[in-house]
C-alpha positions as a printed Julia matrix, in Angstrom:
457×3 Matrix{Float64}:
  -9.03   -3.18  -30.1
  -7.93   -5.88  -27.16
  -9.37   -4.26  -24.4
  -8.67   -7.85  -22.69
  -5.48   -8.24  -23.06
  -4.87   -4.36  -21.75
  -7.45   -5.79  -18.3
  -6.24   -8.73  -18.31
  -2.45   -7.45  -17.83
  -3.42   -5.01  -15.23
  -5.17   -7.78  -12.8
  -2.22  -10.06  -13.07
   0.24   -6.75  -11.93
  -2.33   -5.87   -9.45
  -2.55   -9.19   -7.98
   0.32   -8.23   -6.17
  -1.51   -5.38   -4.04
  -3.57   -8.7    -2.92
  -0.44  -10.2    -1.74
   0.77   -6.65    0.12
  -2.5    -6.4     1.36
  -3.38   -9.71    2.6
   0.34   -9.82    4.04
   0.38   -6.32    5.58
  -2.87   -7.2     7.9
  -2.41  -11.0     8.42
   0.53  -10.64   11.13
  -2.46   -8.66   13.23
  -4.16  -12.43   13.89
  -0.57  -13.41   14.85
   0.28  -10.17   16.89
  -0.73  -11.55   20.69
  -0.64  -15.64   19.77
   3.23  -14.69   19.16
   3.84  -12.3    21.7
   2.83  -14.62   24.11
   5.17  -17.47   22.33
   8.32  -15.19   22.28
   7.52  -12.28   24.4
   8.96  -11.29   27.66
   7.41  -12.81   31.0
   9.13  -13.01   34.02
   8.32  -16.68   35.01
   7.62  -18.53   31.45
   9.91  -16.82   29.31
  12.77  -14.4    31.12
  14.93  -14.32   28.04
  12.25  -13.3    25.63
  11.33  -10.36   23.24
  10.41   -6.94   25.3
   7.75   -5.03   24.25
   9.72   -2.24   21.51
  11.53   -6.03   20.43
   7.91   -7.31   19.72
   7.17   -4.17   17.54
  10.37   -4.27   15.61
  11.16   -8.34   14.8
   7.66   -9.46   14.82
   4.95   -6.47   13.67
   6.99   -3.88   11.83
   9.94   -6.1     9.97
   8.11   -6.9     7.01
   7.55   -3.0     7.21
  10.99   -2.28    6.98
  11.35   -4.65    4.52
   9.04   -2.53    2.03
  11.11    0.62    2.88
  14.64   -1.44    1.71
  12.13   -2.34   -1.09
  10.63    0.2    -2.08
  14.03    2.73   -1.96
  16.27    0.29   -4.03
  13.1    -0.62   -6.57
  13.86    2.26   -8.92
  16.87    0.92  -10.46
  16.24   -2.8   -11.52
  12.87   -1.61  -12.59
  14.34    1.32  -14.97
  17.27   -1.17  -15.76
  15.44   -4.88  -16.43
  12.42   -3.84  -17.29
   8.98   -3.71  -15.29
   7.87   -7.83  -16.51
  10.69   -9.22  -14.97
  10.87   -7.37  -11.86
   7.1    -8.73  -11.26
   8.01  -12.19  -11.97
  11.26  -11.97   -9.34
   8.39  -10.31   -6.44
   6.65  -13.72   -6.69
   9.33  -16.23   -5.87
  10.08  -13.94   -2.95
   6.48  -13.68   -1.9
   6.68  -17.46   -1.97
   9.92  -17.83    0.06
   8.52  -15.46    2.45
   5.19  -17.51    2.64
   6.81  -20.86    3.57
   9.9   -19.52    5.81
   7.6   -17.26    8.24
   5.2   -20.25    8.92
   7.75  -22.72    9.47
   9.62  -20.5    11.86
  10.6   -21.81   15.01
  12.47  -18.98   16.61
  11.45  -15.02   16.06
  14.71  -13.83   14.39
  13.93  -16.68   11.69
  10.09  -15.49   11.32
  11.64  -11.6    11.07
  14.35  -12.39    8.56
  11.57  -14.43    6.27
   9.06  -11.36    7.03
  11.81   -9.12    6.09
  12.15  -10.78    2.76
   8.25  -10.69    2.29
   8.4    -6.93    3.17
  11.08   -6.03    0.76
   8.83   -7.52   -2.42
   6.06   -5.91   -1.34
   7.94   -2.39   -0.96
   9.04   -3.16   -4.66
   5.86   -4.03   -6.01
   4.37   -0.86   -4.52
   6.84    0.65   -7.26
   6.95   -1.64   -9.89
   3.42   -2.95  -10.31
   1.72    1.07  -10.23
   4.34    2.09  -12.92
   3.7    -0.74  -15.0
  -0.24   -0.5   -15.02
   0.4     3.38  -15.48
   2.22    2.73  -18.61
  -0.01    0.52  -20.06
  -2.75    2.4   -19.67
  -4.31    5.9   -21.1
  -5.32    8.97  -19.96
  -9.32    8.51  -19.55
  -8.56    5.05  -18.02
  -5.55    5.25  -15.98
  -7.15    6.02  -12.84
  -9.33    2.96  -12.41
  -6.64    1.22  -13.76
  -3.89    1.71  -11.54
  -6.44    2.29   -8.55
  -7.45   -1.71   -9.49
  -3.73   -2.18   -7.74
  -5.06   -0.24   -4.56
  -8.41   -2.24   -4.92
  -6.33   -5.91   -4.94
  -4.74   -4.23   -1.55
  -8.15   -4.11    0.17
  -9.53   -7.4    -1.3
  -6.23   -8.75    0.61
  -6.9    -6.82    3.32
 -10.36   -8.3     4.1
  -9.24  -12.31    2.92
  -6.61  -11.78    5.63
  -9.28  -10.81    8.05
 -11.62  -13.16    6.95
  -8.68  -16.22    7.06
  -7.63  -14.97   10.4
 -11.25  -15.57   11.39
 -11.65  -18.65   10.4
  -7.95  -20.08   11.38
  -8.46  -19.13   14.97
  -8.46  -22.53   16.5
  -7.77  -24.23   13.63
  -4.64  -25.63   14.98
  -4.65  -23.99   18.51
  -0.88  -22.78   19.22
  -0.12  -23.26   16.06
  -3.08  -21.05   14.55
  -0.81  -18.43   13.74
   0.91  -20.63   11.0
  -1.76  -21.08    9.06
  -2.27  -17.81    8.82
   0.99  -17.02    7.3
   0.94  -20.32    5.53
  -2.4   -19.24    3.26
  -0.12  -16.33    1.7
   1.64  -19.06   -0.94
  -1.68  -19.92   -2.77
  -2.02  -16.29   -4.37
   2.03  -16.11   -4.27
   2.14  -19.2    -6.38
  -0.95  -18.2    -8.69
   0.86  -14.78   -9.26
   4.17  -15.79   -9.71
   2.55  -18.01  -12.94
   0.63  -15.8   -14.25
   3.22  -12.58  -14.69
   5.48  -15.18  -16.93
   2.59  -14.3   -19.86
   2.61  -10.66  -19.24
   3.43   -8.02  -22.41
   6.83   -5.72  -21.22
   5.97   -2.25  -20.83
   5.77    0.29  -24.24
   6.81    3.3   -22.62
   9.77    1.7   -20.75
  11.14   -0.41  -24.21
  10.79    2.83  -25.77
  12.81    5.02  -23.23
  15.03    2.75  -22.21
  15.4    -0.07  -24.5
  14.82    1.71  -27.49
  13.43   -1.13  -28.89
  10.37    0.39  -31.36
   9.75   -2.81  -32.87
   8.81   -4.72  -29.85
   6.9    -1.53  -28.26
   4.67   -1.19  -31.46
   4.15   -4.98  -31.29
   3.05   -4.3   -27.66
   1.07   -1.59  -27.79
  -0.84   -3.36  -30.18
  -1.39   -6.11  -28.07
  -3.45   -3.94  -25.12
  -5.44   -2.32  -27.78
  -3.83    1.31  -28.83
  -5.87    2.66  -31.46
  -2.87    5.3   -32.85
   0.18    3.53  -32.34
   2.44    6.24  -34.51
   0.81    8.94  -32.84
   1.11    6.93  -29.77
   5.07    6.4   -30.05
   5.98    9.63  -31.16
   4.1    11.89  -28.1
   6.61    9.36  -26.1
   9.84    9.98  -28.18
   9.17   13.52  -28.13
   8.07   13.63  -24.25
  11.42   11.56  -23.65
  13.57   14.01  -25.71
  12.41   17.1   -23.56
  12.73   15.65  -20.14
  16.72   14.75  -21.66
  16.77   18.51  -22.8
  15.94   20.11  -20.06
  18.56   17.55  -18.13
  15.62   15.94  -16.1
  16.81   12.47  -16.55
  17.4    12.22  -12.68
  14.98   12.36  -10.27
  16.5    15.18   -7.51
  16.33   18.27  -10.04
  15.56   21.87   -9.63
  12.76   21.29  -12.52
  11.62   18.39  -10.42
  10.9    19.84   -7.26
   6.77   20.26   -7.75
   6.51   16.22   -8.14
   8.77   15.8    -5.99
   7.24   17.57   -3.5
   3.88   16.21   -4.21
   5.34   12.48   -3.7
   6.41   13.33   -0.63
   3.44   14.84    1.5
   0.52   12.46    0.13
   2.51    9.1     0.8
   3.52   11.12    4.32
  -0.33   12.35    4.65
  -1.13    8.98    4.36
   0.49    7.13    6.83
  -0.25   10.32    9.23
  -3.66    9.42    9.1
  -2.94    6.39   11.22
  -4.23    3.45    8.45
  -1.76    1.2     9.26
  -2.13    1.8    13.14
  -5.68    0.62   12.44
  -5.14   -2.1    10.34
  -1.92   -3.44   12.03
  -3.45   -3.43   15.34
  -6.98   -3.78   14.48
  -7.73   -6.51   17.14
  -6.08   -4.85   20.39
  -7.96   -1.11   19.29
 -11.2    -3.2    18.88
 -10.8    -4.77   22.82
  -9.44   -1.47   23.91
 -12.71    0.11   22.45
 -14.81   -2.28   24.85
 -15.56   -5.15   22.26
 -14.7    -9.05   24.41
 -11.35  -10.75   22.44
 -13.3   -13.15   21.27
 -14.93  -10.75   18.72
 -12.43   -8.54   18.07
 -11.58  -10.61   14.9
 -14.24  -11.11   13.49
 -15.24   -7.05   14.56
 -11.87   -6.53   12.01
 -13.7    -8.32    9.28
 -16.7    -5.45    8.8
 -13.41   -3.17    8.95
 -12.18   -4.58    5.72
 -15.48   -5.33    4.31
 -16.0    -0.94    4.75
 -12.45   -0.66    3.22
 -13.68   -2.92    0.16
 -16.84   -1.26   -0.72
 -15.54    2.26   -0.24
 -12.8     1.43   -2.72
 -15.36    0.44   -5.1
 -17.09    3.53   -4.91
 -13.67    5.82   -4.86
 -12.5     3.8    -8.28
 -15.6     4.3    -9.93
 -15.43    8.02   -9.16
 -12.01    8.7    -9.72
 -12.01    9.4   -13.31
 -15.3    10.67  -13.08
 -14.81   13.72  -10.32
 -10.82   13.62  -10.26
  -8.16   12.76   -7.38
  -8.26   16.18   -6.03
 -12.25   15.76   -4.89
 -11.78   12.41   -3.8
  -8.63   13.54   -1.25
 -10.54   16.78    0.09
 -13.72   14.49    0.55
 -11.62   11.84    2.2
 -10.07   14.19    4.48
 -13.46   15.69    5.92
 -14.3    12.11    6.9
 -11.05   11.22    8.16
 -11.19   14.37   10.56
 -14.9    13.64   11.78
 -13.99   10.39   12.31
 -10.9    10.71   14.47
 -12.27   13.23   16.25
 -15.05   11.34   17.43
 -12.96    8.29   17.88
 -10.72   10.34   20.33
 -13.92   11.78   21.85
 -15.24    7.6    22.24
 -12.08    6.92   23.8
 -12.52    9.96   26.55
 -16.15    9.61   27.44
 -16.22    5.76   27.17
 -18.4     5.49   24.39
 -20.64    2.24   23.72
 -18.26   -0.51   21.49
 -21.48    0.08   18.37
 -20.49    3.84   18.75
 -16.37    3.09   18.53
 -16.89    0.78   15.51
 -19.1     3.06   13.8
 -16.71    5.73   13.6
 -14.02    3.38   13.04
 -15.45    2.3    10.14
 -16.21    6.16    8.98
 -12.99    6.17    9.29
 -11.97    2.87    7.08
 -14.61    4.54    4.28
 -12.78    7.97    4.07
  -9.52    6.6     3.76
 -10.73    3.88    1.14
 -12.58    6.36   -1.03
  -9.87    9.41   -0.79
  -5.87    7.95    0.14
  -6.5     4.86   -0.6
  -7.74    5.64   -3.88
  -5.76    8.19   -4.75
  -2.01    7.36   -3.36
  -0.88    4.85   -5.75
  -2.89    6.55   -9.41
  -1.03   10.19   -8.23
   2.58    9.02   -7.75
   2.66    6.84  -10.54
   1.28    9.42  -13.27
   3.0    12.75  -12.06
   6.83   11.18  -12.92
   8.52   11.63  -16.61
   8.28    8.31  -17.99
  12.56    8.41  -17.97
  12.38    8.94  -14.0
   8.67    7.13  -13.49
  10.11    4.26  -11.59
  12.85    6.5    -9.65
  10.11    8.48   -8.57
   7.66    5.84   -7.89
  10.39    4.43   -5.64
  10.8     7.66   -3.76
   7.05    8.54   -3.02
   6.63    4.68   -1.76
   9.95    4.65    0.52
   7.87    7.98    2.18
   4.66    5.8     2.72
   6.71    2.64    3.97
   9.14    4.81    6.31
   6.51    6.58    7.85
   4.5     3.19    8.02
   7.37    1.06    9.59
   7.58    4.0    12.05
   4.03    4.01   13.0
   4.12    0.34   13.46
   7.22   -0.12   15.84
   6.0     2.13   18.17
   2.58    1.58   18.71
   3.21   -1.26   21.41
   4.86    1.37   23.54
   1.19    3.36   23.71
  -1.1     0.48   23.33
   0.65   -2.27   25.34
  -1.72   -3.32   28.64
   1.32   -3.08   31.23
   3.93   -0.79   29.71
   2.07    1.5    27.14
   2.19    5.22   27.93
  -1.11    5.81   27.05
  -2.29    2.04   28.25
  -5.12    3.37   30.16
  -6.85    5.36   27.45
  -4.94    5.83   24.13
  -8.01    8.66   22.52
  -4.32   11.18   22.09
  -3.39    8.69   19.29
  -6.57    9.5    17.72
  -6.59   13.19   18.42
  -3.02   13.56   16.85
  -4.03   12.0    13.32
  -7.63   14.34   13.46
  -4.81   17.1    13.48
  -2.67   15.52   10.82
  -5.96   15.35    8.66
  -7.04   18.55    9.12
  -3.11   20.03    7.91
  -3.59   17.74    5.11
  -6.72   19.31    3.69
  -4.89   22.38    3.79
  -2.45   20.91    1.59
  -4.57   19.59   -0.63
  -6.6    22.7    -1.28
  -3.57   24.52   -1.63
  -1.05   22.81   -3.68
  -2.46   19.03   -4.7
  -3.47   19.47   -8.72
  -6.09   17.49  -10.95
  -4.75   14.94  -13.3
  -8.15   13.03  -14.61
  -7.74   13.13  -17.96
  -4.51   14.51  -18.96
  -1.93   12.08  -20.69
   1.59   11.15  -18.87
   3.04   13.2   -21.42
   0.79   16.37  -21.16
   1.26   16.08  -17.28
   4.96   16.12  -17.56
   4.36   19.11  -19.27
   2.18   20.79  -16.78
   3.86   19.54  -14.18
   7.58   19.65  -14.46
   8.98   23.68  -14.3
């Protein structure tokens, strides 16, 4: 049985969470250095970006990038296959590396962030479905949560690079930080040429037997006939019952499932946090000068947590590990909000903060990516994959524009004390574990096939 080849194909897929990670949270060490290069003041720079201009070209572009992504992924990823999808987000990854550094004006550096955004809004589709098909029912969870894992490891290397880049190269600092993005761009980009295609999609769409025996061979299926023919069969109901699209009656549970955990989790306020990590941290009373390196514990939290939640995942299910998540998220923002209001000490702010960072690692974070990619038909996985990420990414890019009109120092609306951001997402959070209880089912341990069974009506 090649249990390597099977692990050795998922890290090289999940490599590119590292890349969304580590991208997604490395503009936040660039946030005020270019703000201050292309923003708005009255004597230095009269012409330059306002405040909602800042949030749109500079933070949230690459955001809307992974909504254009992740929306238009479904297609060329049912169409060409999942391998060669993966190899195309790498030279774009790399483009968007070397443009955004070498920018010299901020509708270059949001054009080159827009192109970064858009492969990471199609790997969020691509790479999950891929490691999803690969894998089986009593490992798919730690599987496709290693993708979600490769997204905090990014996470806390972009921290950790911001850190030590600040005053590397003083003005030009923020480069550097950008620039770092091509080494795992260019290491991923090699490594997906040796990957095996995808079983389940040569089977449903390619109907290529031959090469899907030969591959599911090669990551170490024990019963390939029995293996092929739950597919073929799973395939030839989801055509009977005319479920080949995505927006059907018969659909509607996954659908609707999709929809409020990718929406769930951006209305928890992650991305707030980790876009804006630095300016929350000196808003919470830490000095600028440690607000980086303050961000780095943040993503250490988020990295151990997401240990813990992928080792438990096919233990005690994705249900457990969202209603767990969700207590922690509420206790957290709620005392967060409460910080904010009766000007809490910065150790008291952080440690909540990073109560925070552990509930969302071991329950959303976990969960988000393993749930959309195994609730789909393996005819519509990618379709639907795509439509549960364009949520998250929407709601994300959303988030992100924004937040400079609450947090910003001289125009924000809640500049003086923003703890009604944080009492908002407590809210959010506690609707969510409402939902969950209510209508979120377990999947540990069922096969793609038996959960299209369960799942579609």
């Amino acid at each position: 049985m090649n249990k390597g080849k099977l692990f050795q194909s998922t890290v090289v897929a999940a490599l590119a969470g590292f890349i969304f990670g580590f991208d997604m949270v490395v503009i936040s060490g660039a946030d005020l250095p270019l703000q201050k290069l292309w923003g708005y003041h009255e004597i230095n720079n009269p012409t330059g970006l306002s405040t909602i201009q800042h949030g749109l070209f500079i933070m949230s572009m690459a955001l809307w990038g992974t909504v254009i992504g992740s929306v238009f992924a479904g297609a060329p990823t049912e169409k060409y296959g999942r391998k060669k999808v993966l190899i195309w987000l790498g030279i774009m990854f790399i483009a968007s590396a070397i443009g955004s550094a070498l920018a010299q004006d901020p509708y270059t550096f949001s054009f080159f962030r827009l192109i970064g955004g858009i492969a990471i809004g199609v790997s969020s589709v691509a790479a999950p479905t891929y490691i999803s098909e690969i894998s089986n029912k009593n490992n798919r969870g730690k599987l496709v949560g290693m993708y979600q894992f490769n997204i905090v490891f990014g996470i806390l290397i972009a921290y950790l690079s911001n850190y030590f880049l600040a005053g590397f190269d003083g003005s030009n600092d923020w480069r550097w930080m950008l620039a770092v993005l091509l080494i795992p761009s260019v290491i991923y980009t090699i490594m997906t040429l040796g990957l095996p295609e995808s079983p389940r999609w040569l089977l449903s769409v390619k109907k290529d037997e031959d090469a899907a025996r030969k591959n599911l061979q090669s990551i170490g299926v024990e019963d390939i006939d029995e293996t092929i023919t739950e597919i073929n069969t799973s395939n030839e109901q989801e055509k009977l019952q005319g479920g080949v699209e995505l927006f059907k009656i018969q659909h509607r549970k996954i659908i609707a499932i999709a929809f409020f955990v990718a929406f769930f989790n951006q209305a928890s306020g992650i991305n707030f946090l980790l876009y804006y990590a630095p300016r929350i941290l000196e808003e919470a009373g830490f000095p600028k000068d440690n607000s980086l390196l303050s961000s780095i514990s943040l993503g250490m939290m988020n990295l151990i947590f997401t240990f813990v939640g992928l080792w438990l995942i096919d233990r005690i299910g994705r249900k457990t590990l969202l209603i767990i998540g969700s207590f922690g998220y509420i206790i957290s923002l709620s005392m967060v909000a409460y910080g904010f209001v009766a000007h809490g000490s910065p150790a008291f702010m952080l440690s909540f903060l990073l109560l925070f960072i552990a509930s969302h690692a071991i329950g959303q974070g976990a969960v988000i990516w393993v749930l959309i990619s195994e609730i789909f038909p393996t005819p519509i996985r990618a379709k639907g994959q795509a439509f549960g990420a364009s949520v998250h990414w929407v709601f994300a890019a959303v988030i992100t524009l924004i937040t400079p009109v609450f947090l910003d120092k001289d125009h924000g609306i809640f500049k003086e004390n923003p703890w009604p951001i944080f009492a908002f997402f407590a809210v959010m959070m506690a609707i969510q574990l409402v939902w969950i209880i209510a209508k979120v089912p377990e999947t540990k341990g069922v096969s793609l096939e038996d959960l299209q069974k369960k799942l579609v009506q």
